[in-house]
N, CA, C and O atoms as a Tripos MOL2 file, in Angstrom:
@<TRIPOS>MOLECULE
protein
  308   307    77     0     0
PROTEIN
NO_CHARGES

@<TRIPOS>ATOM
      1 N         130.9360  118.6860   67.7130 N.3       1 UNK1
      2 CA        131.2220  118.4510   66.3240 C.3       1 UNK1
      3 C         129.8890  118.3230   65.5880 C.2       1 UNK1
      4 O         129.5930  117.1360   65.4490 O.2       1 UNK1
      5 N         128.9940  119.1630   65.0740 N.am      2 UNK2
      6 CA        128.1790  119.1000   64.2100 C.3       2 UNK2
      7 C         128.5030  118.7380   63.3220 C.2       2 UNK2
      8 O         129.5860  118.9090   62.7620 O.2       2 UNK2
      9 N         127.3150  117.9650   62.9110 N.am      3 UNK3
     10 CA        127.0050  116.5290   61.5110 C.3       3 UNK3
     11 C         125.9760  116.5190   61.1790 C.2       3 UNK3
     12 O         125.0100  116.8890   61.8460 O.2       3 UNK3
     13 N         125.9610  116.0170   59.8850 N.am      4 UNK4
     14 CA        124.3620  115.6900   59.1180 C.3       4 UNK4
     15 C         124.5450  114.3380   58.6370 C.2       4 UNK4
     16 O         125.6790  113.8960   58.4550 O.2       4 UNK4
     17 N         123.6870  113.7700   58.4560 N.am      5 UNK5
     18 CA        123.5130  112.1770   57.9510 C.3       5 UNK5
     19 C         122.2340  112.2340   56.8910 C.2       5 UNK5
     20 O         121.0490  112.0100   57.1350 O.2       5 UNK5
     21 N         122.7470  112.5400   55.8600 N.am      6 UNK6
     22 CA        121.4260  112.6940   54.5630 C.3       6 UNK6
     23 C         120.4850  111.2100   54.6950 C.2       6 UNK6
     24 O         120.8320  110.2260   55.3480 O.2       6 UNK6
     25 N         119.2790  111.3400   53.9320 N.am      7 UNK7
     26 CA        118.8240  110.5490   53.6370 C.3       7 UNK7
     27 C         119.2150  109.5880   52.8380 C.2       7 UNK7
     28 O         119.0180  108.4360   53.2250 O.2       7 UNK7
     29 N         119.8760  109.8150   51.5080 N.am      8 UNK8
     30 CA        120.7630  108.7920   51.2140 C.3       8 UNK8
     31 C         121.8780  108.2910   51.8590 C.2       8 UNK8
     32 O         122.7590  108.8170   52.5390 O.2       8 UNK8
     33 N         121.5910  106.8740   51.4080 N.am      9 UNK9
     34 CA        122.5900  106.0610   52.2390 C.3       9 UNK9
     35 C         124.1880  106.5800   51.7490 C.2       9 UNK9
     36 O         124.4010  106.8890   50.5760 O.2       9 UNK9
     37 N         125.0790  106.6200   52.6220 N.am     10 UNK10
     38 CA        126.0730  106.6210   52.8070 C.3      10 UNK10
     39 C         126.4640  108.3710   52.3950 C.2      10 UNK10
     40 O         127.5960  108.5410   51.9410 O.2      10 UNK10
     41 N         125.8840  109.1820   52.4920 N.am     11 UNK11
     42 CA        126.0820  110.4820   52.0870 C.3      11 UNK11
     43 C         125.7380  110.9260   53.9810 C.2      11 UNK11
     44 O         125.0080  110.5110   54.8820 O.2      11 UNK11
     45 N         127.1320  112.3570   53.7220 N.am     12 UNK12
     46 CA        126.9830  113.1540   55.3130 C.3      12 UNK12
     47 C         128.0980  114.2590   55.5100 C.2      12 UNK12
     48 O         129.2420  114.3000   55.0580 O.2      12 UNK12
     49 N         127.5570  114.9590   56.1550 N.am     13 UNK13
     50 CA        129.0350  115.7390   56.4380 C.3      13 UNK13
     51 C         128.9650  116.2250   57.6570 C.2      13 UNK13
     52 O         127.9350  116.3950   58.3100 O.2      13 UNK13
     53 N         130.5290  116.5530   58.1130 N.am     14 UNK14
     54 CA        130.7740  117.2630   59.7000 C.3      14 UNK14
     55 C         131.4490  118.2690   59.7170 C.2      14 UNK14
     56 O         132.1900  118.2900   58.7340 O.2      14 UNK14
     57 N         131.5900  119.3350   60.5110 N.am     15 UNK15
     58 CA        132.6750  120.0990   60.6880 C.3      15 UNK15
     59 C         133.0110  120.2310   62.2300 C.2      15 UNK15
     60 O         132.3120  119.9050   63.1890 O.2      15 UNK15
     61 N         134.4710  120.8860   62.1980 N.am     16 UNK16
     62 CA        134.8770  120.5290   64.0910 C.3      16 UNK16
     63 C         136.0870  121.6030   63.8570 C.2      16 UNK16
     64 O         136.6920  121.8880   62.8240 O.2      16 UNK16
     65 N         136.2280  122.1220   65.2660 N.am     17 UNK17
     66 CA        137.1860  122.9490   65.6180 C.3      17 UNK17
     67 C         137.8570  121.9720   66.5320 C.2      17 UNK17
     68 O         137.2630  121.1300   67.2060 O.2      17 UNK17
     69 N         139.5020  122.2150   66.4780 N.am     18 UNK18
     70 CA        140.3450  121.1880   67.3260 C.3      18 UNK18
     71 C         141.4120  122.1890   67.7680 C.2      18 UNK18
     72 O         142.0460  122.9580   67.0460 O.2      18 UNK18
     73 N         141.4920  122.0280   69.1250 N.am     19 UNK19
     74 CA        142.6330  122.9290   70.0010 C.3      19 UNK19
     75 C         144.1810  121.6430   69.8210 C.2      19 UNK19
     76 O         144.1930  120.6540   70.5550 O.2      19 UNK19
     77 N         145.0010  121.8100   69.0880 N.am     20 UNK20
     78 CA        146.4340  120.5810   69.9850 C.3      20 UNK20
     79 C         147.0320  121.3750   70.7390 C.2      20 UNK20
     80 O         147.3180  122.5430   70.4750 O.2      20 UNK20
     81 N         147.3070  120.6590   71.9420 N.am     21 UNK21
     82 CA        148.3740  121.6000   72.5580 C.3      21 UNK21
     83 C         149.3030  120.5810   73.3500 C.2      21 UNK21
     84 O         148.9680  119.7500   74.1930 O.2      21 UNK21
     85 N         150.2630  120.8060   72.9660 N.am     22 UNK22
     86 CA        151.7530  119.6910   73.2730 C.3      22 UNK22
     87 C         152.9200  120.1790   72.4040 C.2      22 UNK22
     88 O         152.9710  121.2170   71.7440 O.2      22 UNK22
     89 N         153.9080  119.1550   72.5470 N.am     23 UNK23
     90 CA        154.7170  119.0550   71.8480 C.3      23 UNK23
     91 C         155.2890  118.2090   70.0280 C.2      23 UNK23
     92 O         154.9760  117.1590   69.4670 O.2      23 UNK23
     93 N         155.6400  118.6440   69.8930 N.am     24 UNK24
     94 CA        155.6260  118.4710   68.1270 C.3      24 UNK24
     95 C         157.3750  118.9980   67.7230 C.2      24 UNK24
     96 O         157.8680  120.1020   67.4930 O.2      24 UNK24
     97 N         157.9160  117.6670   67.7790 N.am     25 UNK25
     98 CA        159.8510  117.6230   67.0800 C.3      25 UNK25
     99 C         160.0280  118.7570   68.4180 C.2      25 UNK25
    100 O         160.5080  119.8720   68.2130 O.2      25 UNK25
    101 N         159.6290  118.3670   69.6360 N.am     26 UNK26
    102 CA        160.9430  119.1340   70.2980 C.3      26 UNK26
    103 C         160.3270  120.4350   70.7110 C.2      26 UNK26
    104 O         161.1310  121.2120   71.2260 O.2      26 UNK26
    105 N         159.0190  120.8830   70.6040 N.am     27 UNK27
    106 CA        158.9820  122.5930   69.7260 C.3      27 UNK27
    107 C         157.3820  122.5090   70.8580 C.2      27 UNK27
    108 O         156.4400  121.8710   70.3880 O.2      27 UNK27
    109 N         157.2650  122.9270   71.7590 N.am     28 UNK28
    110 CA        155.9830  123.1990   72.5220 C.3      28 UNK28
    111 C         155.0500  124.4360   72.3640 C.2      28 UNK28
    112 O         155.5890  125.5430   72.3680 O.2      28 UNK28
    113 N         153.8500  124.3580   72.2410 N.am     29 UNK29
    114 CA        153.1310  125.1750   71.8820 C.3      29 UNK29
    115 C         151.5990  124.7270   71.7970 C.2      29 UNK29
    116 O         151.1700  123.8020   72.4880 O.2      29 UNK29
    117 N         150.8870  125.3710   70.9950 N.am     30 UNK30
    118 CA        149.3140  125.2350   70.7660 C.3      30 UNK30
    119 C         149.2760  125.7460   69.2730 C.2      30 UNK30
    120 O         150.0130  126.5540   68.7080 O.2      30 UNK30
    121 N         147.9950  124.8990   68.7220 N.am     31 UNK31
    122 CA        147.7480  125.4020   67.2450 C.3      31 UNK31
    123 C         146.5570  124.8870   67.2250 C.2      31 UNK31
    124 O         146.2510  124.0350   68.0580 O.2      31 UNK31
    125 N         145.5990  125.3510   66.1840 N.am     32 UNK32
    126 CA        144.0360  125.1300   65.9880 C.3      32 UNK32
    127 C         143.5890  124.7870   64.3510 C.2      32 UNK32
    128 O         143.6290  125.4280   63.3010 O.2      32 UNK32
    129 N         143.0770  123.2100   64.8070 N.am     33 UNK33
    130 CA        143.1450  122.6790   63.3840 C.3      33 UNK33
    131 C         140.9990  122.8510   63.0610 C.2      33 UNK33
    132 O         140.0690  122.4590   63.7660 O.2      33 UNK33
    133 N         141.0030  123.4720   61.9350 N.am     34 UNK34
    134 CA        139.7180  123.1700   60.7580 C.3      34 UNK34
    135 C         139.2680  122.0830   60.3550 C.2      34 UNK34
    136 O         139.5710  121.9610   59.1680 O.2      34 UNK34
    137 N         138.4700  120.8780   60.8730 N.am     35 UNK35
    138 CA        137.8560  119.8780   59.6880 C.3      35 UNK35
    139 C         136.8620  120.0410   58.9750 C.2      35 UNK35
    140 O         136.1160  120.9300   59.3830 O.2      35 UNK35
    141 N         136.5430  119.5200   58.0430 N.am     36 UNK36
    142 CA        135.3390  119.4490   57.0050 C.3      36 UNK36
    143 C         135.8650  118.1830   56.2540 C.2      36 UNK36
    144 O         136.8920  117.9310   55.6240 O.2      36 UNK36
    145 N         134.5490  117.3810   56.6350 N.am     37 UNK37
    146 CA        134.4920  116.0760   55.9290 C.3      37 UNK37
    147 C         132.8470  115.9290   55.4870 C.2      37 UNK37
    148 O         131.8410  116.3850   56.0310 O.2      37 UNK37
    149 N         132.9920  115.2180   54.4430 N.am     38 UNK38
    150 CA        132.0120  114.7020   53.5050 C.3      38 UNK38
    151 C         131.8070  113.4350   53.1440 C.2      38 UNK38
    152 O         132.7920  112.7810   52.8010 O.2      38 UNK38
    153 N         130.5440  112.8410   53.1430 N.am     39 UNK39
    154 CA        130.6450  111.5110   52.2330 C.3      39 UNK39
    155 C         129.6100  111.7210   51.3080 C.2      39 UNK39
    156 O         128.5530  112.3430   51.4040 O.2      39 UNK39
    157 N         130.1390  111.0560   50.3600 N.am     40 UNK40
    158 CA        129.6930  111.4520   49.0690 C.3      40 UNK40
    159 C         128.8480  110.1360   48.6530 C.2      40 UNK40
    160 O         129.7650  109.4570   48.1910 O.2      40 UNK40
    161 N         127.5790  109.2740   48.5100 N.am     41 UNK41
    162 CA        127.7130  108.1970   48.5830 C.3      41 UNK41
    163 C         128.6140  107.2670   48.7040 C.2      41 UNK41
    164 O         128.9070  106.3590   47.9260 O.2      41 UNK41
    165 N         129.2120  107.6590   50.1400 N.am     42 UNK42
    166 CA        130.2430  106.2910   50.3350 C.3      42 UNK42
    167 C         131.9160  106.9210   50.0590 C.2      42 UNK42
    168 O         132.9400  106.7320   50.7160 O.2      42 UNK42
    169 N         131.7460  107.4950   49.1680 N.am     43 UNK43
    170 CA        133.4180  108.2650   48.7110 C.3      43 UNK43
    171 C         133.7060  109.2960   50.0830 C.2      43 UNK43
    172 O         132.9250  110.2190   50.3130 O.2      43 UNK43
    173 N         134.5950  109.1050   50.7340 N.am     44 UNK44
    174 CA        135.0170  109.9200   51.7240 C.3      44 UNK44
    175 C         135.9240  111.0590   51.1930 C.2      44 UNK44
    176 O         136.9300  110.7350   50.5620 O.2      44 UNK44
    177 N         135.5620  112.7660   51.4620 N.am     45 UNK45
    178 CA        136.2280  113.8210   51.5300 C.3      45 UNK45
    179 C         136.7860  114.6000   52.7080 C.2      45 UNK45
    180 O         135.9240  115.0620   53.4570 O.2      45 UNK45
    181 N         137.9710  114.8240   53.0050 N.am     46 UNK46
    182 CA        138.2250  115.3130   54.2890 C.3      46 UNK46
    183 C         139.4540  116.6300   53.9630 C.2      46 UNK46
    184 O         140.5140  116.4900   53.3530 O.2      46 UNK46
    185 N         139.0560  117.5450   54.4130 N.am     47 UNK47
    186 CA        139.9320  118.4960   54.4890 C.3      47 UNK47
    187 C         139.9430  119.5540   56.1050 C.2      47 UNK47
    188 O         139.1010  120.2620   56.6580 O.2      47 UNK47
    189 N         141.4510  119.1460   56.4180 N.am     48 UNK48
    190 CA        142.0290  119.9590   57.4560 C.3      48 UNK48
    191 C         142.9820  120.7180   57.3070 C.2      48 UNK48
    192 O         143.9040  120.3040   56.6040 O.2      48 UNK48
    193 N         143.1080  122.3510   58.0310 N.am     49 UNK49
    194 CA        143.8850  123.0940   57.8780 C.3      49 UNK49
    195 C         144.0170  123.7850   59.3390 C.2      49 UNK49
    196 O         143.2450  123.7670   60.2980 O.2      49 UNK49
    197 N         145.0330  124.2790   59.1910 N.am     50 UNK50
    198 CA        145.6090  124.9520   60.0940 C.3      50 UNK50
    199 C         145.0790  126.6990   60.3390 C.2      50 UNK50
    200 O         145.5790  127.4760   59.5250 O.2      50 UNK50
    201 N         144.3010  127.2060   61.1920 N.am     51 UNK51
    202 CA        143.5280  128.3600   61.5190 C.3      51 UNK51
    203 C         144.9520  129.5950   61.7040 C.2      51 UNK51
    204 O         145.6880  129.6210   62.6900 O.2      51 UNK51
    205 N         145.0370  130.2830   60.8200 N.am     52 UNK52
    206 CA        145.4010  131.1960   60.7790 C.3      52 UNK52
    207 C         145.9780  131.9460   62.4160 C.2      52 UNK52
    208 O         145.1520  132.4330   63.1880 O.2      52 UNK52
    209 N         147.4690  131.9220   62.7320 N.am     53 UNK53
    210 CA        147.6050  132.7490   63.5490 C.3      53 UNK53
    211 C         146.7040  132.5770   65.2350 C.2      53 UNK53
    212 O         146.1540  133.6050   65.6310 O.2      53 UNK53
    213 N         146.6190  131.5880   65.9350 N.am     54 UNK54
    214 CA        146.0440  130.8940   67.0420 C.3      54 UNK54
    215 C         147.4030  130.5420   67.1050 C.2      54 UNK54
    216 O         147.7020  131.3560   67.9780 O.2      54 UNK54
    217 N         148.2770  130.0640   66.9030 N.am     55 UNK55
    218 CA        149.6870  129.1790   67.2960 C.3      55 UNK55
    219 C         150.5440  130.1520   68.0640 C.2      55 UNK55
    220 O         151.0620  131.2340   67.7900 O.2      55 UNK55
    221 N         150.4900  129.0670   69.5480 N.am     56 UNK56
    222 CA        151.2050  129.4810   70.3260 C.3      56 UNK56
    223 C         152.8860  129.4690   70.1770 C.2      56 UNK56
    224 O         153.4430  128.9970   69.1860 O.2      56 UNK56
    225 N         153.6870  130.1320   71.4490 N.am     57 UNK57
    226 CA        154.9670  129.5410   71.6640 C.3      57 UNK57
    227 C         155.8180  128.8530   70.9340 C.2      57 UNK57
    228 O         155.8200  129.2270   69.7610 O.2      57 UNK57
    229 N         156.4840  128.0640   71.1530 N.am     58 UNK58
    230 CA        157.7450  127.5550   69.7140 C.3      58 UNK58
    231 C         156.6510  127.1830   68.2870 C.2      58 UNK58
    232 O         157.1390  127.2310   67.1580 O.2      58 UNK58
    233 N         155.5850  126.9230   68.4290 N.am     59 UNK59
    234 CA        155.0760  126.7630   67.1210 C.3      59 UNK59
    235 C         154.4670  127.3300   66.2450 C.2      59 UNK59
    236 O         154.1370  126.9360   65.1270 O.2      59 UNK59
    237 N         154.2570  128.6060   66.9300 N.am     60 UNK60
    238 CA        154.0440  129.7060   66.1260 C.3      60 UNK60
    239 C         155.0590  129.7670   64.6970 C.2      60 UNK60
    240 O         156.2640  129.5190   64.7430 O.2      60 UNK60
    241 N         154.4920  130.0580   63.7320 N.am     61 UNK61
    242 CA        155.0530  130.4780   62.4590 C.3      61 UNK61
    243 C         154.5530  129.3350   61.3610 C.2      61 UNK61
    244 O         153.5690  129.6170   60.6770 O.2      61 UNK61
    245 N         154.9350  128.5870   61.2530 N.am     62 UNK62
    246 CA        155.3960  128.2350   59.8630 C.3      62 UNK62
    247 C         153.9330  127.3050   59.6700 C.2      62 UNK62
    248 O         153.3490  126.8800   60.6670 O.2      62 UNK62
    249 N         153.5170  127.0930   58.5320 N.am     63 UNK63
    250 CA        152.0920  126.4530   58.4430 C.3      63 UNK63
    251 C         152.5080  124.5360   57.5200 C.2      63 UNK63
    252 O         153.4630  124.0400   56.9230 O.2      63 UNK63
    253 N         151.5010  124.2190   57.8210 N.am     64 UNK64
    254 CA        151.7660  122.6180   56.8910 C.3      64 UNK64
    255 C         150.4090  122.2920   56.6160 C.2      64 UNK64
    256 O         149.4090  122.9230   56.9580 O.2      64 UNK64
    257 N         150.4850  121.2110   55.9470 N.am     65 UNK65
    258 CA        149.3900  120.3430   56.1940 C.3      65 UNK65
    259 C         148.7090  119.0960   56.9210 C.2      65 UNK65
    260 O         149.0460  119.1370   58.1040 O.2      65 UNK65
    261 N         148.0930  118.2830   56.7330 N.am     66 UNK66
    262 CA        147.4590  116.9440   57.4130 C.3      66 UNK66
    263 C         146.9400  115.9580   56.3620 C.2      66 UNK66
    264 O         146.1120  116.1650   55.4760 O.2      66 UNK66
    265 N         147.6080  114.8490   56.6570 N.am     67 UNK67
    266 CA        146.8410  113.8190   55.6020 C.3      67 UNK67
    267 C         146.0250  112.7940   56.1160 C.2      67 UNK67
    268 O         146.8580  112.0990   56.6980 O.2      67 UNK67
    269 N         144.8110  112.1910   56.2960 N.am     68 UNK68
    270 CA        144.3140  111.3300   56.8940 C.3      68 UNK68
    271 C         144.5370  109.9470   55.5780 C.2      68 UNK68
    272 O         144.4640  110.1450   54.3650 O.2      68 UNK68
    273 N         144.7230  109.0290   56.0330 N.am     69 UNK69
    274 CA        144.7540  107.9350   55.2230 C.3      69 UNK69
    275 C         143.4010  106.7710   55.9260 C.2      69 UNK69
    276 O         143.3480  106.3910   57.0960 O.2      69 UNK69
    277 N         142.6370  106.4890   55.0500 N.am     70 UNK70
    278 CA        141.6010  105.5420   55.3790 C.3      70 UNK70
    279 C         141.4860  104.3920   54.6150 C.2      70 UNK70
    280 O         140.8860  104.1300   53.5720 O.2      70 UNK70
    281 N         142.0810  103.8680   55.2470 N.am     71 UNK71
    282 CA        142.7010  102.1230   54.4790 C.3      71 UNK71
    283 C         140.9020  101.2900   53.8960 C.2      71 UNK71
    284 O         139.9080  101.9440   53.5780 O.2      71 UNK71
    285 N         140.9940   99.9830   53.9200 N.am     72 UNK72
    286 CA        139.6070   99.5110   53.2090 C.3      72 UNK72
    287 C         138.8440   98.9210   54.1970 C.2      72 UNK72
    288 O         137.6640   98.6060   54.0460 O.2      72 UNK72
    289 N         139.8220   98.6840   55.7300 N.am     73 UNK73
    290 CA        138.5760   98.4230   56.4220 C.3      73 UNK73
    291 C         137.9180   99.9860   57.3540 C.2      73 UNK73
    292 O         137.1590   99.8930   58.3190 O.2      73 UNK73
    293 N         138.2480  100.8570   56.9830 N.am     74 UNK74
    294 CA        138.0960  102.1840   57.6040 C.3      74 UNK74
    295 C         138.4960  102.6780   58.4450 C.2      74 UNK74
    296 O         138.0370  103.6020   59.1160 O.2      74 UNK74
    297 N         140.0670  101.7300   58.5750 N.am     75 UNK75
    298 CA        140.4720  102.1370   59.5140 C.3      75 UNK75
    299 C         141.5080  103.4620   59.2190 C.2      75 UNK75
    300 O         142.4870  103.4090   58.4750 O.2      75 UNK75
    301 N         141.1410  104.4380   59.8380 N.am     76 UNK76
    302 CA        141.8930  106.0750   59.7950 C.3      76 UNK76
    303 C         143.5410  106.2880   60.6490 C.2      76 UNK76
    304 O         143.7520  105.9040   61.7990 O.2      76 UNK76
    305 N         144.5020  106.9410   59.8120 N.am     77 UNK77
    306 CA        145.6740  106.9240   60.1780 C.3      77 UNK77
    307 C         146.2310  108.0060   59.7480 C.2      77 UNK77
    308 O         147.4180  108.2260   59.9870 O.2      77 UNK77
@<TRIPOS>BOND
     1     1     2 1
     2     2     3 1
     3     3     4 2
     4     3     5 am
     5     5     6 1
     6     6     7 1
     7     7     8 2
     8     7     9 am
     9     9    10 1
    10    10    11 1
    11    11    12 2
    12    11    13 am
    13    13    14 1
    14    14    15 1
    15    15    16 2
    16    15    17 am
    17    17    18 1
    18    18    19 1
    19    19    20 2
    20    19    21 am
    21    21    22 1
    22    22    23 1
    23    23    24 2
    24    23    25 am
    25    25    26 1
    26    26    27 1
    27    27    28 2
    28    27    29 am
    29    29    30 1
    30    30    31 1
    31    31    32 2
    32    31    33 am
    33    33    34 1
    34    34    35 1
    35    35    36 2
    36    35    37 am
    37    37    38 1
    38    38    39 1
    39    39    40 2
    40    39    41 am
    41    41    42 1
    42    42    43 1
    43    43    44 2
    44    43    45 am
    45    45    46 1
    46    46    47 1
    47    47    48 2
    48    47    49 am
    49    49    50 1
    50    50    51 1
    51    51    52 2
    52    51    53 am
    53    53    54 1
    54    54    55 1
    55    55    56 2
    56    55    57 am
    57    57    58 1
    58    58    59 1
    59    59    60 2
    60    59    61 am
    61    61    62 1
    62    62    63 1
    63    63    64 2
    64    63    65 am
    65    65    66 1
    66    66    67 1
    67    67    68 2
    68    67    69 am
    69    69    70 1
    70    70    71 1
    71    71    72 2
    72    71    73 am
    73    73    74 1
    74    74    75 1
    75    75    76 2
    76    75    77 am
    77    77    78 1
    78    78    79 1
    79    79    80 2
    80    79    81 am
    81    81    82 1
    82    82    83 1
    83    83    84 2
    84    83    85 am
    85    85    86 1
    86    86    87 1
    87    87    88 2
    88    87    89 am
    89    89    90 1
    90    90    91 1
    91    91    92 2
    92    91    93 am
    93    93    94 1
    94    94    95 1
    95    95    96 2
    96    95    97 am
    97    97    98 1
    98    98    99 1
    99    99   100 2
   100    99   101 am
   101   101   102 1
   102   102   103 1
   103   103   104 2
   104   103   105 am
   105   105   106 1
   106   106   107 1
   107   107   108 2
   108   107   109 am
   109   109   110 1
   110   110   111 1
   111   111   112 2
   112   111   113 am
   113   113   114 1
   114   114   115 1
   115   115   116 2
   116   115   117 am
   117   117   118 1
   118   118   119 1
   119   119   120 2
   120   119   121 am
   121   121   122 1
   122   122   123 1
   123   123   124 2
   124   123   125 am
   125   125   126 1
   126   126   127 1
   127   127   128 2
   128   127   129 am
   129   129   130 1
   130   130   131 1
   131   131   132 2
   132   131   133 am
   133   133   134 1
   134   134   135 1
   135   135   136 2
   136   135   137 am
   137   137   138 1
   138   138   139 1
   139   139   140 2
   140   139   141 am
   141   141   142 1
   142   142   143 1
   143   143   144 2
   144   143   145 am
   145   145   146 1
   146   146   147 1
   147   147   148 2
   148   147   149 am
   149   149   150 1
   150   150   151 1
   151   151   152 2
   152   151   153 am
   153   153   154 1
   154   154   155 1
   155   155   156 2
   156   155   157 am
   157   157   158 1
   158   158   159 1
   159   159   160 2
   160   159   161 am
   161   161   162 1
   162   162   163 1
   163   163   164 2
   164   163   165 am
   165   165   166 1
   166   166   167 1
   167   167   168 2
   168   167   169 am
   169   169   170 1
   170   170   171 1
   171   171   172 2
   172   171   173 am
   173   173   174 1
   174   174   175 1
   175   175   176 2
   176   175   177 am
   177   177   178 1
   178   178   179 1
   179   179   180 2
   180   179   181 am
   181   181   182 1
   182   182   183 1
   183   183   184 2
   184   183   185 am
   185   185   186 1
   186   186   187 1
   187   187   188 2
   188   187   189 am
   189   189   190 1
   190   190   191 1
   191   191   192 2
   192   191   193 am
   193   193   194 1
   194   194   195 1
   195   195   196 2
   196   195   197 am
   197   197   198 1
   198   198   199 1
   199   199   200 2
   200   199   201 am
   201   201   202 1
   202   202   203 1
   203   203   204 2
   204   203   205 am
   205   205   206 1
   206   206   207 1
   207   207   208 2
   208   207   209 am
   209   209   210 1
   210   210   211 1
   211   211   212 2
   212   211   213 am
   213   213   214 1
   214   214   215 1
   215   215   216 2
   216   215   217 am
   217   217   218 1
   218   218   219 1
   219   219   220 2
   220   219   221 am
   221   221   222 1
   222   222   223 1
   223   223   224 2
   224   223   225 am
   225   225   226 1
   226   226   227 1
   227   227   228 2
   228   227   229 am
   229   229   230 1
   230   230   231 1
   231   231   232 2
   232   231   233 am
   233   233   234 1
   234   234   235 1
   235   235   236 2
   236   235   237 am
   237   237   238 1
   238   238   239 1
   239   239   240 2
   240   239   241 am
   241   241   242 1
   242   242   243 1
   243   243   244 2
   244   243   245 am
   245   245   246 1
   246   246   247 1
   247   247   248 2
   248   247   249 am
   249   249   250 1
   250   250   251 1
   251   251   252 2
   252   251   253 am
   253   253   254 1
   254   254   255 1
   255   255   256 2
   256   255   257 am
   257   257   258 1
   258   258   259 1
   259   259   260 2
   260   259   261 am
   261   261   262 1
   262   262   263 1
   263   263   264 2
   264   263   265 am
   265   265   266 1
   266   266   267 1
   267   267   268 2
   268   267   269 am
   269   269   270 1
   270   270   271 1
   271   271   272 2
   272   271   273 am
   273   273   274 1
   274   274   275 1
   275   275   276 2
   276   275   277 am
   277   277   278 1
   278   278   279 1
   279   279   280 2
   280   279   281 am
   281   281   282 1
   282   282   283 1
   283   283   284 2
   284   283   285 am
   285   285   286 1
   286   286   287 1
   287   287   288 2
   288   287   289 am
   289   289   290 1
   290   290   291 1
   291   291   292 2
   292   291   293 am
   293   293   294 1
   294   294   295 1
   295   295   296 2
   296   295   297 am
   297   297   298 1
   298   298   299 1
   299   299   300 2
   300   299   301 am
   301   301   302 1
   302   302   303 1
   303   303   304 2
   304   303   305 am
   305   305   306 1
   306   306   307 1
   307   307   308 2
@<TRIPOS>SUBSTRUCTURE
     1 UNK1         2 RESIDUE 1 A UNK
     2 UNK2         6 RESIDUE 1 A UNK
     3 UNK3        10 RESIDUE 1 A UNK
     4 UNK4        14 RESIDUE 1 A UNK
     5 UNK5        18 RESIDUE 1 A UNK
     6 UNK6        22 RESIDUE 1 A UNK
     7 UNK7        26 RESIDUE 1 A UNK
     8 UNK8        30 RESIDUE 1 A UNK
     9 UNK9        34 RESIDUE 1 A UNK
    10 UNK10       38 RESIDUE 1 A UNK
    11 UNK11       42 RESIDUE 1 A UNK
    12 UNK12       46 RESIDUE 1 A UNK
    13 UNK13       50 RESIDUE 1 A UNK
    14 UNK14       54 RESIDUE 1 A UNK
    15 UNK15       58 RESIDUE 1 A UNK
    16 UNK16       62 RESIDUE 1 A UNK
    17 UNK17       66 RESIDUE 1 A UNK
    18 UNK18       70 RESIDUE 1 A UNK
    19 UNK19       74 RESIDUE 1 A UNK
    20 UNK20       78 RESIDUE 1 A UNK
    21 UNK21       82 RESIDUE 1 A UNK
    22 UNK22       86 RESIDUE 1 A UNK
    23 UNK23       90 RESIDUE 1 A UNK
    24 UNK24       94 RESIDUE 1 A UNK
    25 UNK25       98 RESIDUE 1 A UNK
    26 UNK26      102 RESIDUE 1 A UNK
    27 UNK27      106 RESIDUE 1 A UNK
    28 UNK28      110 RESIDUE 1 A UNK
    29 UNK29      114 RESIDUE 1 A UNK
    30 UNK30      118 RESIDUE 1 A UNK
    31 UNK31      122 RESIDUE 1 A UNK
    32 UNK32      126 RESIDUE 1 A UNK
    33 UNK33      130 RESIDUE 1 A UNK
    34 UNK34      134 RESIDUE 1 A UNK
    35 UNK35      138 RESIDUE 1 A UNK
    36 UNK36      142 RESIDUE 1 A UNK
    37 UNK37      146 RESIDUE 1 A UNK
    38 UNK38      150 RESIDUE 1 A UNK
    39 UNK39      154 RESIDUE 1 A UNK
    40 UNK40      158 RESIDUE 1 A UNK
    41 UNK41      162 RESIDUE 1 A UNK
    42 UNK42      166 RESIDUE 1 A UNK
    43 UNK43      170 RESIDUE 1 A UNK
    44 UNK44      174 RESIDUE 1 A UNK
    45 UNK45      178 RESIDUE 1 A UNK
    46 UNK46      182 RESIDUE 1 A UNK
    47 UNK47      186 RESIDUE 1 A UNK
    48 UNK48      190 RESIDUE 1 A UNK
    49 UNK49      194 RESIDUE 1 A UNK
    50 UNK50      198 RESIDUE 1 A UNK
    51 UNK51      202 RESIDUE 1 A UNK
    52 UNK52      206 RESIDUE 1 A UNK
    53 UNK53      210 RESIDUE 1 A UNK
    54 UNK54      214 RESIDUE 1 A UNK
    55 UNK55      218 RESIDUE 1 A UNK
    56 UNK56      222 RESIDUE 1 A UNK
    57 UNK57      226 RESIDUE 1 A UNK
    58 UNK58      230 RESIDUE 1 A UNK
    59 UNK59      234 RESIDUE 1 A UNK
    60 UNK60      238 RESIDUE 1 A UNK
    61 UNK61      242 RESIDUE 1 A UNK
    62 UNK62      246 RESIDUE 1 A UNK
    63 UNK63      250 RESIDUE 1 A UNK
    64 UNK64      254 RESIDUE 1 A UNK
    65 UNK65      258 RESIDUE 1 A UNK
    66 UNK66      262 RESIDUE 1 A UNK
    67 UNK67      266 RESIDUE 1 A UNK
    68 UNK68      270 RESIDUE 1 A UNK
    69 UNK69      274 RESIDUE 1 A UNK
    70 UNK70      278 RESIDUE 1 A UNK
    71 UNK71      282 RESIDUE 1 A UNK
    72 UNK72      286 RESIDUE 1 A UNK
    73 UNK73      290 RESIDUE 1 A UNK
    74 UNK74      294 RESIDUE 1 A UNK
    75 UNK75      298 RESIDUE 1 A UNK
    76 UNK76      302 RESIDUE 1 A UNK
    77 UNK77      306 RESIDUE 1 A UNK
């Protein structure tokens, strides 16, 4: 997962390729998720998507999204 950590405080960003492979409602397969996250002094940006056409077996097809929620002690959900 390559990252940068700017010189200003609280500013950085990462990006990462992610394989899932399991089950999801019943439906077995593989799919390949995109991150890109940012901090902006301190303001957190995160965007994940779903890689085009990598999706295996029952989960092949249909696309969604991902929401990360990062509450105030940072903790991620």
């Amino acid at each position: 997962m390559p990252s940068y950590r700017s010189t200003v405080d609280g500013s950085a960003g990462y990006v990462a390729m992610e394989c899932v492979v399991g089950t999801l409602r019943r439906r077995q397969g593989s799919f390949v998720l995109q991150h890109s996250g940012t901090m902006d002094r301190g303001a957190p940006a995160l965007m994940v998507g779903l890689v085009p056409d990598p999706r295996t077996d029952q989960l092949a097809g249909p696309a969604g999204t991902l929401a990360i929620h990062i509450d105030a002690q940072g903790v991620h959900s």
